[in-house]
N, C-alpha and C positions, 0 to 999 in steps of 0.2 A: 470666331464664333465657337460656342464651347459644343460637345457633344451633342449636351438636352439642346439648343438652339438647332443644332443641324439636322437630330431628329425629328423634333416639333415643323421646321420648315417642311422636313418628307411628309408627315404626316398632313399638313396642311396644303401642297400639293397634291397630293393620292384623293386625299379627299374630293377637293375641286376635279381633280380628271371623273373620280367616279360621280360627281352631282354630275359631270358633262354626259358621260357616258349612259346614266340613267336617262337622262332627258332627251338622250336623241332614240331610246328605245322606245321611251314613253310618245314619241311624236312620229315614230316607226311607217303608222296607217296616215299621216298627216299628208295630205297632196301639197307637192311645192316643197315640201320641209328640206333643207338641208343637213346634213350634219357635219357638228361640231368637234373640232380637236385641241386639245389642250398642247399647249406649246413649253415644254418646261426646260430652262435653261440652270447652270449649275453656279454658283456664286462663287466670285472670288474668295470669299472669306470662311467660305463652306456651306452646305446645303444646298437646296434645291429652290425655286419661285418659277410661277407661272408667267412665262414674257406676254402672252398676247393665249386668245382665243380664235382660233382658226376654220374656217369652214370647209368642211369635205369637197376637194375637189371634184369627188367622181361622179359620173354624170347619173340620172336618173329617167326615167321612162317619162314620159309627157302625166304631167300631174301626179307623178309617185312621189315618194320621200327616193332620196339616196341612201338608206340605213340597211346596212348591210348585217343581219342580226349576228353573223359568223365573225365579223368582226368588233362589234360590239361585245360579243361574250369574252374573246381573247383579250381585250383593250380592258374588260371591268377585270378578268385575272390576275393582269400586269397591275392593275392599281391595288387589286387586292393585296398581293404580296406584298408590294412595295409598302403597304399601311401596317400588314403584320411585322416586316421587319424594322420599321422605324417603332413599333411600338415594345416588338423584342428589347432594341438598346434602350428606350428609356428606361425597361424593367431591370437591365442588365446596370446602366449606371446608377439606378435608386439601388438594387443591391450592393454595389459597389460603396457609393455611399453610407449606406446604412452597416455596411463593414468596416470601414473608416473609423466612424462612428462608434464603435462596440467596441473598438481597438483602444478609443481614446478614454473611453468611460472606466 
């Protein structure tokens, strides 16, 4: 897998953790609700993919959610970054590219 391929995989991981990550803030006041964890495993060939979606183990008060908002803000961080830096290299190899390019012309 080239570069743009193992960027785009982070990117499309990061993503999926934070639709998770919204969704179980948004279901926060939900009685019963669980919350969801994104399971991302690293590819042989390079990159990142989501294996499975997982449910918060931790337990919860009798008809509360389990959402623990302190960890929710840290888990949308971690995906944050992780989408800022996969989106860094793609800017970094279209520069790169587009240098190549200038060279050639």
């Amino acid at each position: 897998m080239d570069v743009v391929g193992i960027a785009l995989s982070g990117l499309s991981a990061s993503s999926a953790g934070l639709a998770v990550q919204a969704n179980n803030v948004a279901n926060q006041q939900s009685d019963g609700f669980k919350a969801k964890r994104v399971d991302l495993v690293a590819e042989a060939s390079g990159g990142v993919r989501v294996s499975s979606l997982l449910q918060d183990p931790a337990s919860a008060g009798p008809g509360a959610s389990n959402v623990d908002l302190a960890t929710e803000m840290v888990t949308g961080m971690g995906f944050d970054l992780m989408y800022r830096a996969n989106l860094k290299v793609l800017k970094s190899a279209d520069e790169l590219m587009q240098a190549t390019l200038d060279l050639k012309a």
